[in-house]
Backbone as CSV, one residue per row, in Angstrom:
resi,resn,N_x,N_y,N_z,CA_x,CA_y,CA_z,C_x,C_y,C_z
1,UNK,17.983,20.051,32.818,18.545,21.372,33.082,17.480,22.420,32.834
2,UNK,16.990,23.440,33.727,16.106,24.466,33.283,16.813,25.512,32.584
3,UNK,15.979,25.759,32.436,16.225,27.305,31.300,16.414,28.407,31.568
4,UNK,17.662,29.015,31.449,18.448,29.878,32.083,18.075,31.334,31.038
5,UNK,17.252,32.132,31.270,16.701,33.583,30.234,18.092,34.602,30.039
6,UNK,17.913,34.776,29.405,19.058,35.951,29.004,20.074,35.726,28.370
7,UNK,20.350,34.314,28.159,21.365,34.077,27.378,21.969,34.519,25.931
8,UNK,22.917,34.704,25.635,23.745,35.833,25.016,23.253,35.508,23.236
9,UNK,22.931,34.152,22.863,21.852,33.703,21.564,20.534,34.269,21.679
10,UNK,20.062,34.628,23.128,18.896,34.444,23.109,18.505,36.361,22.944
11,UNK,19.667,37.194,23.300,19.367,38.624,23.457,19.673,39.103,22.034
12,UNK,20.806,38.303,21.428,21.213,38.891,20.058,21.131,37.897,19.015
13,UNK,19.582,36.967,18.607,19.589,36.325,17.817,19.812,36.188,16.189
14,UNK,19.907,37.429,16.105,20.369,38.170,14.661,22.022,37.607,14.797
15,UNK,22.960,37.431,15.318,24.054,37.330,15.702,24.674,36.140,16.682
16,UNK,23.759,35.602,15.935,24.073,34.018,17.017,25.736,33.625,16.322
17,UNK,26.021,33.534,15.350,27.007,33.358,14.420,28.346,34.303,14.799
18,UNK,27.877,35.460,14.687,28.712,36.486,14.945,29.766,36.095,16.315
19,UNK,29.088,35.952,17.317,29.321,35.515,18.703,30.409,34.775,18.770
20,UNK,29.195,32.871,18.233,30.077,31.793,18.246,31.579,32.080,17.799
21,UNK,31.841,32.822,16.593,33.383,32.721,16.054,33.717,34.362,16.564
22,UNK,33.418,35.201,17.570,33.780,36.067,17.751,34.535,35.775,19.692
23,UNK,33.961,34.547,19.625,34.007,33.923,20.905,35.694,33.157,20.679
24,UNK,35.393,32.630,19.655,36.642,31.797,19.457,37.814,32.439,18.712
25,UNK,37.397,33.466,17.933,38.781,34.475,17.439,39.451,35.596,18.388
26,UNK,38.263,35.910,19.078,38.817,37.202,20.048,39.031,36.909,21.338
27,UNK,40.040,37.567,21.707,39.595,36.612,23.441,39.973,38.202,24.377
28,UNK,39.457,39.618,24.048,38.488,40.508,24.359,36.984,40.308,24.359
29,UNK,36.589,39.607,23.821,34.874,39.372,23.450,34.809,37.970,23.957
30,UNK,35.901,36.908,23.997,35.340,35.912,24.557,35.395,36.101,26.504
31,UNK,35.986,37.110,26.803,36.187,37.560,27.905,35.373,37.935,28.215
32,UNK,34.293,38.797,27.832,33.113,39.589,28.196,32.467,38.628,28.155
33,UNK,32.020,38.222,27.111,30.911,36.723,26.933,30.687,36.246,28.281
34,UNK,32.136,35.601,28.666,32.741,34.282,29.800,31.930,35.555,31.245
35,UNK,32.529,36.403,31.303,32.073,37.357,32.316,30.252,37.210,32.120
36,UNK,30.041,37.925,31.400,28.007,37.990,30.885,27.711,36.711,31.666
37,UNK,28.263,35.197,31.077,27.342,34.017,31.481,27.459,34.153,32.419
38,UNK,28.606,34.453,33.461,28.907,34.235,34.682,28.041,34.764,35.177
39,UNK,27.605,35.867,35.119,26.988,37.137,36.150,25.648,36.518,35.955
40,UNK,24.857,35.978,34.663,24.080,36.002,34.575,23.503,34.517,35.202
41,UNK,24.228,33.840,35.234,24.182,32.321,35.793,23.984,32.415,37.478
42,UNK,25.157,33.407,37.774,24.661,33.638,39.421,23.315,34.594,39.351
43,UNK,22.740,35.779,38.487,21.131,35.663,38.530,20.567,34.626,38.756
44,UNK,20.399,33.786,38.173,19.365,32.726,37.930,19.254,32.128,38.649
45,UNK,20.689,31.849,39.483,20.789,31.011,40.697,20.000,31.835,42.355
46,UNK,20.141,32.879,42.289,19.684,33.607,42.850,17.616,33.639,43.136
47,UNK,17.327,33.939,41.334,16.023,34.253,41.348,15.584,32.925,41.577
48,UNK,16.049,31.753,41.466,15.410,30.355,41.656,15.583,29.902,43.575
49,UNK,16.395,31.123,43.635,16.577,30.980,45.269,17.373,29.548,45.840
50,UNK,18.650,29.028,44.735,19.679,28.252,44.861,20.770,29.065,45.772
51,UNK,20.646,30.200,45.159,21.797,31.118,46.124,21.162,32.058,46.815
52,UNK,20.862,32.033,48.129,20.459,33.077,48.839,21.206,34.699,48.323
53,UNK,20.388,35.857,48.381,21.050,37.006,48.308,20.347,38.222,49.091
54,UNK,20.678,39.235,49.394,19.534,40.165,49.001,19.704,41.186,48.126
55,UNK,18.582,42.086,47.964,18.602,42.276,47.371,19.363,43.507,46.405
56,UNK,20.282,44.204,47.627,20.861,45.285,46.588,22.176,44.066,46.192
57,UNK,22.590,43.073,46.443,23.881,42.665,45.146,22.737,41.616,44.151
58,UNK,22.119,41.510,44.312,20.794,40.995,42.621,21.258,42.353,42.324
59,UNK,20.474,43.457,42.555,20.541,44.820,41.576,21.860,45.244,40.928
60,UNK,22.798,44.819,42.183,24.042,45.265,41.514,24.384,44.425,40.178
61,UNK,24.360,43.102,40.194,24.245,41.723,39.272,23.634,41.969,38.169
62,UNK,22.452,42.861,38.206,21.787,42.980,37.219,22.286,44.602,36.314
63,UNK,23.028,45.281,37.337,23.200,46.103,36.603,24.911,45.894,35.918
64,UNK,25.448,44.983,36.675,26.792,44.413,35.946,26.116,43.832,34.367
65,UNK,25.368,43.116,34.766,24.738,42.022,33.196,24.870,43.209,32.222
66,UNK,23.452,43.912,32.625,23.754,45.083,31.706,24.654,45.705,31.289
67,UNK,25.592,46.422,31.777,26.870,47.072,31.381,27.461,45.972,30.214
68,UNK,27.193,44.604,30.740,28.386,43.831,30.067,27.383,43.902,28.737
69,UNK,26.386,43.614,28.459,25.737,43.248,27.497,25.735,44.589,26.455
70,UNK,25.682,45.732,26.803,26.136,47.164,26.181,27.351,47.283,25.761
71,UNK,28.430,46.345,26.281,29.522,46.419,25.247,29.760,44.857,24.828
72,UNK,29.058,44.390,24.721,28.829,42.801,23.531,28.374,43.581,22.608
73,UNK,27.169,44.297,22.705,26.143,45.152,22.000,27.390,45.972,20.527
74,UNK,27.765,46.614,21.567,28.810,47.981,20.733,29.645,46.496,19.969
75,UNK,30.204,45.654,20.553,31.320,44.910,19.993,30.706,44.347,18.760
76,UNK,29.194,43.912,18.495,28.480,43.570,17.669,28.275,44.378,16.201
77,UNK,28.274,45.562,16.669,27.937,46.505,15.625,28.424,46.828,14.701
């Protein structure tokens, strides 16, 4: 399996913990999470050129990731 960047351990490693049982107690935050991998999984699939795209829905994709990751972020804090 290659290595998929951005993953949600890998952006908030201070909070790898936090996540895991914030994943499994909340299911507002495991919702976002489930959303984040998603979006970010069709990136990857994309930049490896598995899924054809162009390029304004990548940008849009990337600016969904973001949004989502700004309120993991806030949910973290």
């Amino acid at each position: 399996m290659s290595h998929v960047p951005h993953e949600l351990a890998e952006e908030f490693p201070e909070s790898k913990d936090k996540i895991h049982s914030l994943t499994q107690s909340d299911a507002h935050f495991a919702k976002l999470a489930e959303e984040y991998h998603s979006v970010n999984r069709e990136i990857h699939r994309i930049e490896t050129n598995v899924t054809p795209a162009d390029e304004g829905y990548e940008k849009q994709l990337r600016r969904q990731r973001l949004a989502l990751k700004d309120q993991i972020s806030a949910y973290l804090s």
